[in-house]
C-alpha positions as CSV (number, residue, x, y, z in Angstrom):
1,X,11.7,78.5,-33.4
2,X,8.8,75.7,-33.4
3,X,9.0,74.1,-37.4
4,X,6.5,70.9,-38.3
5,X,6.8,68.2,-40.7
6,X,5.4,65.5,-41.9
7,X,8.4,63.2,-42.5
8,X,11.1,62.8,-40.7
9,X,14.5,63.3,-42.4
10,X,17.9,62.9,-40.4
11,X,20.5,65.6,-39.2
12,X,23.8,66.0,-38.5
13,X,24.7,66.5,-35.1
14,X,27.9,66.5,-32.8
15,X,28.5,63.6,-31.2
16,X,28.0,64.1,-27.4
17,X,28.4,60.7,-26.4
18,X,31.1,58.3,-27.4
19,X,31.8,54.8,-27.2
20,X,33.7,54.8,-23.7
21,X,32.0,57.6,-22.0
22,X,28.6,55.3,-22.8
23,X,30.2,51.8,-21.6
24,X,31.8,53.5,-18.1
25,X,28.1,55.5,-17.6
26,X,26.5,52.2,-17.9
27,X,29.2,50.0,-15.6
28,X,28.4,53.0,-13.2
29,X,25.0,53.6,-12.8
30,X,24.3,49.5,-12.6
31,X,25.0,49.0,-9.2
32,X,24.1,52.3,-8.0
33,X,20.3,51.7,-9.2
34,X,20.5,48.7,-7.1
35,X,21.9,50.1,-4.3
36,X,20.0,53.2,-4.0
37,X,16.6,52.1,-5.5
38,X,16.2,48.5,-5.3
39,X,16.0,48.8,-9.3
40,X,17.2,44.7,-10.8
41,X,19.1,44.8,-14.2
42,X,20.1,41.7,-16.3
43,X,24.0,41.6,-16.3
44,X,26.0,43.6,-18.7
45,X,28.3,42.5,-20.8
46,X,29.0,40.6,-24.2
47,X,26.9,37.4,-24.0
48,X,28.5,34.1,-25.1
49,X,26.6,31.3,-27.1
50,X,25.6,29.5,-23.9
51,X,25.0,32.5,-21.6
52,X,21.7,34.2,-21.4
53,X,20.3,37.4,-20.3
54,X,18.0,37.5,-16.9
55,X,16.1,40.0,-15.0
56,X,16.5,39.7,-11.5
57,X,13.7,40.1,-9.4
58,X,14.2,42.1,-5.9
59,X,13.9,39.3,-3.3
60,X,10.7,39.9,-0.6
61,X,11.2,39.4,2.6
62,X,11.1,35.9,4.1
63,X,7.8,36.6,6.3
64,X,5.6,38.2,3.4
65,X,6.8,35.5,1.0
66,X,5.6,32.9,3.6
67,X,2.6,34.8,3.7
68,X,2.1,35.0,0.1
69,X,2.3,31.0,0.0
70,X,-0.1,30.1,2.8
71,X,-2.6,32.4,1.2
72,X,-2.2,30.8,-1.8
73,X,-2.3,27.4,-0.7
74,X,-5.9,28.3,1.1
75,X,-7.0,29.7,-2.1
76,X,-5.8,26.3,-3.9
77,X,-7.5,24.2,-0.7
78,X,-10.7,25.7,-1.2
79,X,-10.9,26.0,-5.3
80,X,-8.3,23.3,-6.9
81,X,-9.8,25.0,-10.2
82,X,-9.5,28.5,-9.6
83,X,-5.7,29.1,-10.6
84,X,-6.5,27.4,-14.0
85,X,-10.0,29.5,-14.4
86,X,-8.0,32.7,-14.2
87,X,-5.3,31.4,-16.1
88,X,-7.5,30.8,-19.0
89,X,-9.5,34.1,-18.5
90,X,-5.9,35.9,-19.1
91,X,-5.4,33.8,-21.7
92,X,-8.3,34.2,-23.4
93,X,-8.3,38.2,-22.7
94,X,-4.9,38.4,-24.5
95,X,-5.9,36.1,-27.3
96,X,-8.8,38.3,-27.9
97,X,-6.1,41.6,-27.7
98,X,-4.0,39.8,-30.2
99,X,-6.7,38.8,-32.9
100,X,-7.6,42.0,-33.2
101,X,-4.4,43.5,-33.6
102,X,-2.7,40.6,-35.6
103,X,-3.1,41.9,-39.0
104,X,-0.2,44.9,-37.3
105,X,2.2,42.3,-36.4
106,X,4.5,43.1,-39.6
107,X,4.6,47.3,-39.1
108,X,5.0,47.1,-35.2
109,X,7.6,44.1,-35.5
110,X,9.1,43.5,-39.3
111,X,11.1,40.4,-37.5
112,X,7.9,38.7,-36.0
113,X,8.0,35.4,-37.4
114,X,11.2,35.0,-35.6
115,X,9.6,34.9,-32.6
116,X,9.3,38.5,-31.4
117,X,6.7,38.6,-28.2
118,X,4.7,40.7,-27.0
119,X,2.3,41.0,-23.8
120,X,-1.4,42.0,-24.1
121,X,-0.6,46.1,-24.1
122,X,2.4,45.7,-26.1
123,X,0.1,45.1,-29.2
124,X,-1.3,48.5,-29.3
125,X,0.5,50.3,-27.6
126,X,4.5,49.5,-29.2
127,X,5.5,52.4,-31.6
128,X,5.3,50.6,-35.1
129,X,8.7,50.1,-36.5
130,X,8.8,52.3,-39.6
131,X,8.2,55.1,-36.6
132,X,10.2,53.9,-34.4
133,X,13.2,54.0,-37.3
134,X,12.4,57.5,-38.1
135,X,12.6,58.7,-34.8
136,X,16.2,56.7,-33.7
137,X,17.1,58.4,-37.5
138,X,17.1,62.0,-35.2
139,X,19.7,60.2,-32.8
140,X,23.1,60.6,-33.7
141,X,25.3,57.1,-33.5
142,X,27.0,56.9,-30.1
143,X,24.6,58.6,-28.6
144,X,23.4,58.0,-25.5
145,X,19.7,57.3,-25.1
146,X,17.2,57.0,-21.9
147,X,14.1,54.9,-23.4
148,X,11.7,56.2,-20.3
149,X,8.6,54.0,-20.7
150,X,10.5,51.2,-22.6
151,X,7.6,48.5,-23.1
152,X,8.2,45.6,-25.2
153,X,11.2,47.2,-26.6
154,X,10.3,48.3,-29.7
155,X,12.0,51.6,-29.7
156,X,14.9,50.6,-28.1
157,X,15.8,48.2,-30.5
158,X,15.8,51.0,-33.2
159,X,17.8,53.0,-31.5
160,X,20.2,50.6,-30.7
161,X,20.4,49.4,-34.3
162,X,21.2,53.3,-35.1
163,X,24.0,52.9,-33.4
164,X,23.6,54.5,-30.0
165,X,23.6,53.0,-26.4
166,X,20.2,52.7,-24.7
167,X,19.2,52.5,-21.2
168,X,15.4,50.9,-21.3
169,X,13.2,51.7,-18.3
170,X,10.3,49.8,-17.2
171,X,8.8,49.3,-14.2
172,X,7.2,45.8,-15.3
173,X,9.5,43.3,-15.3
174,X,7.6,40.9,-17.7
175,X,7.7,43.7,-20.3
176,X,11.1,43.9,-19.9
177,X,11.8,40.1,-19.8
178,X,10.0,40.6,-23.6
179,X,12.0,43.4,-24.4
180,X,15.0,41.5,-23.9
181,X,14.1,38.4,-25.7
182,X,13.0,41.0,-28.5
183,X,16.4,42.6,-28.7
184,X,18.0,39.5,-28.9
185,X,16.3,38.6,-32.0
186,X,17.1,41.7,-33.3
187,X,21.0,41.1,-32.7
188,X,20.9,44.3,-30.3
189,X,21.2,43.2,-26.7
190,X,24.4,44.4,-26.4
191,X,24.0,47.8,-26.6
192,X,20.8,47.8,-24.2
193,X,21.1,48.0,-20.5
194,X,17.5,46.9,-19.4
195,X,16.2,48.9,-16.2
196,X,13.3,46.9,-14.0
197,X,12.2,50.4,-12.2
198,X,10.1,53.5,-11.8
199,X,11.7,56.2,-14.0
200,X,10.6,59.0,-11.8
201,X,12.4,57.6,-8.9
202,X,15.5,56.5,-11.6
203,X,15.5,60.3,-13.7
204,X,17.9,62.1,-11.0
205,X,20.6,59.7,-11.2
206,X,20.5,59.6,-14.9
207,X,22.4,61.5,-17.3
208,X,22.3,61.0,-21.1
209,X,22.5,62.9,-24.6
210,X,18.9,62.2,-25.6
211,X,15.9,61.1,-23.9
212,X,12.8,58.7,-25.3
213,X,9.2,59.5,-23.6
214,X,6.3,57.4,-25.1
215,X,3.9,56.9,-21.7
216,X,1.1,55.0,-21.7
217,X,-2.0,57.1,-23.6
218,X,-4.8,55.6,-21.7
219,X,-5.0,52.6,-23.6
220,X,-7.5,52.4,-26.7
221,X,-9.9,54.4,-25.5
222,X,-8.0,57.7,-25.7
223,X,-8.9,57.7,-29.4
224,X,-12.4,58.5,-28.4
225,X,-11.1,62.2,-27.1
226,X,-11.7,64.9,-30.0
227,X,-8.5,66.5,-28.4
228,X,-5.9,64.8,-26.5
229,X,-4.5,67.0,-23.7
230,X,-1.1,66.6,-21.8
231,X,-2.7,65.5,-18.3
232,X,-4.4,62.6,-20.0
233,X,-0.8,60.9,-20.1
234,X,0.0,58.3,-17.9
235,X,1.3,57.7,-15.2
236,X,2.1,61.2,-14.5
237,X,0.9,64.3,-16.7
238,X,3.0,65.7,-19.5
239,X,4.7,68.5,-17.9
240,X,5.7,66.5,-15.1
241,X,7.1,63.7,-17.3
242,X,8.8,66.3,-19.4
243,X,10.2,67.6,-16.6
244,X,11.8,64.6,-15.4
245,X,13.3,64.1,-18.7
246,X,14.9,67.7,-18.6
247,X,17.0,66.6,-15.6
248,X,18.8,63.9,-18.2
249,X,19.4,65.4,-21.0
250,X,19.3,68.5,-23.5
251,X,17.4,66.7,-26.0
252,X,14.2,65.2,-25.8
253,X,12.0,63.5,-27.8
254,X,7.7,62.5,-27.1
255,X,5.6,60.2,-29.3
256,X,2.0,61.5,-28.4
257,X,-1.3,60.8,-30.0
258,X,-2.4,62.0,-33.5
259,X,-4.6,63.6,-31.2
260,X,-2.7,65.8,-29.4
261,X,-2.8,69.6,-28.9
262,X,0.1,70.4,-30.9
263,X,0.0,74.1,-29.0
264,X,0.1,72.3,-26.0
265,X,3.3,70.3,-26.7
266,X,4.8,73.6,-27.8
267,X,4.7,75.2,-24.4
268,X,6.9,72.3,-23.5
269,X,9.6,74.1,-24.8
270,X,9.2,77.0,-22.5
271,X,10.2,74.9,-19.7
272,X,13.6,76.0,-20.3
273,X,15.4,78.8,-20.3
274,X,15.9,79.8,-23.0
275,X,13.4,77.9,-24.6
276,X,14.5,74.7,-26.5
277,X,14.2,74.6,-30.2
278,X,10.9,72.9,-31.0
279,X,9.6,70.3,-34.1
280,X,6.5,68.5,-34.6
281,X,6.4,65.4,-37.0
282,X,2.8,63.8,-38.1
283,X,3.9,60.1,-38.6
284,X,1.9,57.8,-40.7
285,X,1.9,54.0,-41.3
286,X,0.8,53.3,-44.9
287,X,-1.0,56.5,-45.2
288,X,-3.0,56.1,-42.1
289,X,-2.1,58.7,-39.6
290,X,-0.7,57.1,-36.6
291,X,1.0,59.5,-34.2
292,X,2.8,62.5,-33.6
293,X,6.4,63.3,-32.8
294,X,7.8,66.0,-31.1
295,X,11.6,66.7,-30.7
296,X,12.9,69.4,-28.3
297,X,16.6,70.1,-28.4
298,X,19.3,72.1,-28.6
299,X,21.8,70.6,-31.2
């Protein structure tokens, strides 16, 4: 039965996922991503006050590395100025993204002053925090919880602080660099394992109680659509992403434009058989309609 609301409000649910069962998931899926998919994750574990968490890059081979350098350097031989003309270009780009966004920085990030970052997309595209709250609020603590399209971390960080384990995936490992530095001023790292990969190549070795999806809308254009449709998603459609999801877990959850065809999420739900149980959530941001949620499940 499909219900719609306009505030989210938490439930009970049985726990699926305890405490252990999340810690040895986590110890064993970290070297099989690396093995299997060439996927880098910082290292697990409680930090200490002098340790640090890293992403680790996969290493290129020695010949295209050397190529990658000599090209460089005859880039740098003919233009000594060009490295620091496009660096200021993408810094001037970013600044421009960031002005016009900055008057946000409080409802997407409540702890920005102390030194939350975020890259160029990550200002409008991160789930604003008051959202991001309500949606972890549907998670149940313990719970374990694939953040798909993880970003700058925003969501993962309220899900961790719910009390559940996260495993962030994102295939861009200077959004997850951020991410990480984000959840560490949040006081959260520990209960994120951060994911540098493709979750389409990563969704059939995952298993979890509850899985994230907020792709990439299309940027800030997508407003400019009078109805936003499934295949607009990036960078797969919706069905396809849902899909993916539906090999992880029994409950999944999709933060979509205010846009959306809600009918169209709906047949989501019909994926499965039988069908999951199906809510849509309008979520607003002092009044102004920002999003909607929709939650499939079966708890």
């Amino acid at each position: 039965m499909a219900k719609r609301s306009a505030a989210a409000a938490p439930e009970s649910r049985s726990r699926r996922g305890a405490r252990a069962h999340a810690v040895r998931f986590l110890q064993r899926i970290h070297h099989r991503f690396l093995r299997l998919l060439g996927a880098t994750t910082p290292k697990t574990g409680r930090r200490t006050a002098k340790s640090a968490r890293k992403v680790v890059r996969p290493r290129e081979p020695k010949s295209l590395r050397a190529a990658d350098e000599k090209q460089e350097q005859d880039v740098e031989a003919r233009s000594p100025d060009a490295a620091a003309t496009a660096t200021a270009a993408v810094s001037a780009s970013e600044a421009a993204v960031a002005g016009k966004y900055w008057a946000h920085r409080y409802s997407l990030f409540n702890l920005y002053d102390r030194g939350v970052r975020m890259d160029t997309e990550g200002w409008y595209s991160a789930t604003p925090e008051s959202i991001a709250a309500s949606q972890a609020a549907r998670a149940a603590p313990g719970d374990l919880v694939v953040d798909a399209f993880a970003g700058c971390g925003g969501n993962s960080i309220q899900f961790a602080a719910r009390g559940c384990y996260v495993v962030a995936v994102e295939i861009d490992p200077r959004k997850v660099e951020l991410a990480a530095h984000n959840a560490r001023v949040y006081g959260v790292e520990d209960r994120i394992e951060f994911i540098v990969g493709d979750f389409f190549r990563l969704a059939p070795f995952l298993k979890a109680n509850l899985v994230f999806l907020s792709p990439p809308w299309g940027g800030p254009s997508y407003i400019h659509a009078p109805v936003y449709t499934l295949d607009m998603l990036k960078p797969k459609d919706g069905y396809a992403t849902f899909q993916a999801a539906q090999k992880i877990a029994p409950n999944i959850m999709m933060f979509l434009p205010r846009t959306v065809d809600v009918t169209q999420v709906e047949e989501l739900s019909w994926l499965s058989c039988p069908p999951l149980d199906f809510e849509s959530e309008e979520n607003y941001v002092h009044h102004r309609f920002k999003g909607i949620t929709a939650y499939f499940g079966r708890r």
